[in-house]
C-alpha positions in Angstrom: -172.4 3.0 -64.7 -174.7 0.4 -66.6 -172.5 -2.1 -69.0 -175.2 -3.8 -71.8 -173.6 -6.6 -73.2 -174.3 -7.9 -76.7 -173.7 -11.3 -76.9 -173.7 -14.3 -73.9 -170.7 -16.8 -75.1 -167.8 -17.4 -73.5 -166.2 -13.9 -73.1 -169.2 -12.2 -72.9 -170.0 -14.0 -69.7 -166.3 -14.0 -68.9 -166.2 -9.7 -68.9 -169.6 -9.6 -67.0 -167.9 -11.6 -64.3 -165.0 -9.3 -64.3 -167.6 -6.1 -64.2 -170.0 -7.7 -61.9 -167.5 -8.4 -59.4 -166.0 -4.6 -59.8 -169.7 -2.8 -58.7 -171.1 -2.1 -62.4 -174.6 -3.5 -63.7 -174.7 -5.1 -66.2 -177.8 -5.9 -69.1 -176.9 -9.0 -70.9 -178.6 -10.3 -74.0 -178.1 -12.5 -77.0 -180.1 -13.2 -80.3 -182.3 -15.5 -78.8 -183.7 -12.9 -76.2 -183.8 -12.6 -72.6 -186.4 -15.2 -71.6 -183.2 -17.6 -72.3 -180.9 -16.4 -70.1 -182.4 -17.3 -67.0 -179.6 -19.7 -66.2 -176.4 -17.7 -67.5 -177.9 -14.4 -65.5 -178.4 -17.3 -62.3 -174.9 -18.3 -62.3 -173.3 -15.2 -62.6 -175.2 -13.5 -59.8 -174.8 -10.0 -58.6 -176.3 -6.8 -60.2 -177.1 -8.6 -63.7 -180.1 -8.5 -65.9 -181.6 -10.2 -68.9 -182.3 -7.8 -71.6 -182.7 -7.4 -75.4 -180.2 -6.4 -77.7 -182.1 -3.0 -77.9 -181.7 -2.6 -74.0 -178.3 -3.8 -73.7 -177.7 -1.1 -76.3 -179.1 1.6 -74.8 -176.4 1.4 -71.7 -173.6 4.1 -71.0 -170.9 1.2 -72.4 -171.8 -1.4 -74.9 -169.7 -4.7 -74.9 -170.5 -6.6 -78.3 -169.4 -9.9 -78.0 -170.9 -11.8 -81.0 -169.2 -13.7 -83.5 -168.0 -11.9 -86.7 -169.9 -13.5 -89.2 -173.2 -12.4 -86.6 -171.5 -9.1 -86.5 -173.3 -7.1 -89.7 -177.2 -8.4 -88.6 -176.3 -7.3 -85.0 -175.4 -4.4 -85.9 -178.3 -3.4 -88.3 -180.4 -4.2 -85.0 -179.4 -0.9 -83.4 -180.6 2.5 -86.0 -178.6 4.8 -84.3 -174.9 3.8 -83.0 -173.8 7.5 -82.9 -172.4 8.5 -79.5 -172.5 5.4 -78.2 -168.9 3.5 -76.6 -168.5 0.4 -78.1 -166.0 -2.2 -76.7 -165.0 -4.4 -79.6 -163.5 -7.8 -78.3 -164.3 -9.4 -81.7 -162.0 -11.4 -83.3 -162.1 -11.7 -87.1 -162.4 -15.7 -87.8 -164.8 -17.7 -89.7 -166.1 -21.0 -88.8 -165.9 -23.9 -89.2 -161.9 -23.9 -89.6 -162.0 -20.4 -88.1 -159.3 -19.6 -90.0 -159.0 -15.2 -90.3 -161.4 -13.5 -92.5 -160.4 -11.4 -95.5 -159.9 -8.3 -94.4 -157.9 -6.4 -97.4 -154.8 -5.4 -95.2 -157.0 -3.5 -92.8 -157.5 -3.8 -89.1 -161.2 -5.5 -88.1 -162.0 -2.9 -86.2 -161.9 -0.2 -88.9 -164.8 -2.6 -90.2 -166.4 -2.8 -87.2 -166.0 0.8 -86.7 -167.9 1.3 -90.3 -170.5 -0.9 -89.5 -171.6 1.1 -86.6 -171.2 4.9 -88.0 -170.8 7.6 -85.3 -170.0 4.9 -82.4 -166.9 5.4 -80.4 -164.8 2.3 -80.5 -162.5 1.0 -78.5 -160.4 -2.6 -78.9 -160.1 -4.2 -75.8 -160.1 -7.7 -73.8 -159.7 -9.9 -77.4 -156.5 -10.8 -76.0 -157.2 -13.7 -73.9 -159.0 -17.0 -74.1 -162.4 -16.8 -71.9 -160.7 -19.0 -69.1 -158.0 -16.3 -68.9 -160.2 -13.2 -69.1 -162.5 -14.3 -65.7 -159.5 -15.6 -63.8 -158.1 -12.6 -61.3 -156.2 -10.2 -62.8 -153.9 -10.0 -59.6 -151.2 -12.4 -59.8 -148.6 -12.2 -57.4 -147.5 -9.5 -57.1 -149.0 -7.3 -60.4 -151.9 -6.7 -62.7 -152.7 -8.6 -65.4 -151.9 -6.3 -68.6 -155.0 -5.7 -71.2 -154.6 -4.2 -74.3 -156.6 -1.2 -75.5 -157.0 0.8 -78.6 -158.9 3.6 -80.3 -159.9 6.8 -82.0 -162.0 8.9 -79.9 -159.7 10.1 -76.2 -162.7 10.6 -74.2 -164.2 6.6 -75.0 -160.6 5.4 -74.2 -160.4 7.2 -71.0 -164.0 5.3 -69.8 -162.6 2.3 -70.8 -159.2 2.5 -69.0 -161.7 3.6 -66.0 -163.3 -0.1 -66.5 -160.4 -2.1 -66.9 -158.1 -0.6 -63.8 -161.5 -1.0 -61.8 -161.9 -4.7 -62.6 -157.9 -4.7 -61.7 -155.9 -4.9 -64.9 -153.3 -3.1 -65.7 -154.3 -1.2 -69.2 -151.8 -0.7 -72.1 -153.2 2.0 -74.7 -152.0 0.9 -78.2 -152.9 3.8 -80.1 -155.4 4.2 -82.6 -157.7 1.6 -84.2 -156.0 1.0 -87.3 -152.6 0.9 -85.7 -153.2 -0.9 -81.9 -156.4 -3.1 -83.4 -153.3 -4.6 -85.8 -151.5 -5.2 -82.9 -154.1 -7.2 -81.0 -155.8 -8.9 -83.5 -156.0 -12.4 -83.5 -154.8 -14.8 -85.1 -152.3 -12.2 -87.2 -151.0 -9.9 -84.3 -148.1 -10.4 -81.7 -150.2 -9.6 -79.0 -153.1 -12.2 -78.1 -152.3 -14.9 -76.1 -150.0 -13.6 -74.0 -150.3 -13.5 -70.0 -147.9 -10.4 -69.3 -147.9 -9.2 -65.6 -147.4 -5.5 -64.5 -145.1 -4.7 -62.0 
């Protein structure tokens, strides 16, 4: 399976490490194109390559890791999102105080969803900081647990797939307006914490 990532900060370099270590290519690109990742694709080695947006999202699984306010322009880049599985690890804050972004009682990834009509999104791996998302997910003697959420069954089963191959141990939240409350950061119980599975 081919994994295009959208977006080269911290976490997305953080999941390509997990992915890249678990046997999946990955396409990696930002918004200042691939001829400026020659460095970030260098250091994280394995079965990685530059790309454009475009190419990253024309991959089997789409990881779209750019900053909300970025979020509606990204999106736009893409003319047809329908069928496609997004992984949403975006967190709604706004610079510079990064304090939350309206969002009218709804979960961000309802928005999300909208902005990207017919995609199949799933919520996942916004939980941790980018130092904790690349360390092991083994520790002693458990799995790391990663929340997931989302709408569409089959999207969520390809995603579990991912996250018990890189090692974690996967807790399914429900659906995206109920589970994306529950791991949305700053306002939900969930990010931030290190839980191990048994």
């Amino acid at each position: 399976m081919r994994i295009g990532i959208i977006g080269s900060g911290g976490i997305g370099q953080a999941f390509a490490k997990q992915v890249l270590n678990a046997g999946y290519e990955v396409i990696i690109s930002n918004s200042r194109g691939a001829h400026s990742l020659g460095e970030v694709v260098k250091q994280l080695g394995g079965n990685v390559h530059p790309g454009s947006v475009e190419e990253a999202a024309a991959s089997e699984v789409i990881f779209l890791a750019v900053p909300w306010i970025h979020l509606p322009s990204v999106a736009k880049q893409i003319t047809n999102w329908s069928g496609k599985i997004v992984i949403d690890p975006i967190n709604p804050v706004v610079p510079p105080d990064y304090k939350m972004a309206e969002l009218h009682g709804r979960a961000s990834s309802e928005i999300v969803q909208e902005m990207l009509p017919g995609a199949k999104l799933v919520k996942a791996f916004n939980t941790f900081t980018p130092q904790l998302l690349e360390a092991s997910p083994i520790e002693g003697n458990g799995h790391r647990v990663l929340f997931y959420c989302g709408d569409d069954v089959s999207a969520k089963a390809i995603v579990k797939s991912i996250i018990d191959k890189i090692g974690f141990a996967g807790v399914d939240t429900g659906t995206l307006k109920e589970g994306a409350l529950l791991q949305q950061y700053p306002s939900g119980p969930l990010p931030g914490l290190n839980l191990i599975s048994l």
